[in-house]
PLY file of the C-alpha trace (Angstrom):
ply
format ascii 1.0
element vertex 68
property float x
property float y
property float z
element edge 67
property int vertex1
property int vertex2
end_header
2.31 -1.14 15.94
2.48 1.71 13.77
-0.68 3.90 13.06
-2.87 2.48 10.95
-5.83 5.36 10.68
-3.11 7.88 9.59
-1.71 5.39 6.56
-5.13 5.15 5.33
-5.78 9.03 5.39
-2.35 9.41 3.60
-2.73 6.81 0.69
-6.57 8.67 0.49
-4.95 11.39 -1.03
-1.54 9.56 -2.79
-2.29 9.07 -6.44
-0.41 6.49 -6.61
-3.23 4.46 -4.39
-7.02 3.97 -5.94
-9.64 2.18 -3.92
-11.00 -1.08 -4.88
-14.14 -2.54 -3.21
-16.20 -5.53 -3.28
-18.55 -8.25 -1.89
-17.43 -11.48 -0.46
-19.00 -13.69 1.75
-19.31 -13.16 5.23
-17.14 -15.95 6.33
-14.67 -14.82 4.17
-14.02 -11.28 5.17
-14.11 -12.23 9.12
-11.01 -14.69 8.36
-9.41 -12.38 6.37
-9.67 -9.28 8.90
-9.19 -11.53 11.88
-5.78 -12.80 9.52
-4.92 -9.39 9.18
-5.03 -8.39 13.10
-3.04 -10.89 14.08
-0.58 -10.36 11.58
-0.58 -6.67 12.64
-1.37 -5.03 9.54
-4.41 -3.03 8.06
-6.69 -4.15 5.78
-5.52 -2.51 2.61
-2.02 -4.35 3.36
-3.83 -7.84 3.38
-5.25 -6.61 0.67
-2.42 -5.43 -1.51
-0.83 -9.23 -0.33
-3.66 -11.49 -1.16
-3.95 -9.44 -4.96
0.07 -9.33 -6.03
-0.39 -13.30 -4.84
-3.63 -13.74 -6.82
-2.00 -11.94 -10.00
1.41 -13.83 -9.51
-0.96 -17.45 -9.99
-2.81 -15.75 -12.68
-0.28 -14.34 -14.73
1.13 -17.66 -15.82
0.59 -18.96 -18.78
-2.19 -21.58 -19.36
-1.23 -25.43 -18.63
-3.90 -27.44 -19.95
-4.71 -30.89 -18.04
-1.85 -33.53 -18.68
0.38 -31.89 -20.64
3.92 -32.24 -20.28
0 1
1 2
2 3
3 4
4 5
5 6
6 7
7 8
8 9
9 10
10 11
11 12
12 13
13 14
14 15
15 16
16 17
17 18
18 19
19 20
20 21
21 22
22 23
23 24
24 25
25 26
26 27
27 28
28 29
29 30
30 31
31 32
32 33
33 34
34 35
35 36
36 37
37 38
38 39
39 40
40 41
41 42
42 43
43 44
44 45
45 46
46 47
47 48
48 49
49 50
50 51
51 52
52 53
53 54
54 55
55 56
56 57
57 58
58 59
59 60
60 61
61 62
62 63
63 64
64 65
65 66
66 67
């Protein structure tokens, strides 16, 4: 498993990387981080996943309710 602490320090100072936080519930985050360690990656990877999926979703264009 490569080193996760050293990533981290390295995208700190990469421009190309900007910090987002937030607040979710409890339950929430302990799935997610307990997702993330078995999976083997760090946080900010999880992170980066579950947003480009959230956008993907999001990004298409409004369907309303039964149309065709």
């Amino acid at each position: 498993m490569e080193n996760i602490y050293l990533n981290v320090a390295a995208k700190r100072n990469d421009p190309d990387y900007m910090q987002i936080t937030g607040d979710v519930k409890k339950d929430i985050g302990l799935r997610f981080k307990a997702a993330c360690t078995l999976k083997e990656i760090s946080i900010g990877e999880g992170l980066e996943q579950a947003l480009e999926a959230w956008l993907e979703e999001n990004q298409k264009p409004n369907r309303k309710k039964g149309a065709v």
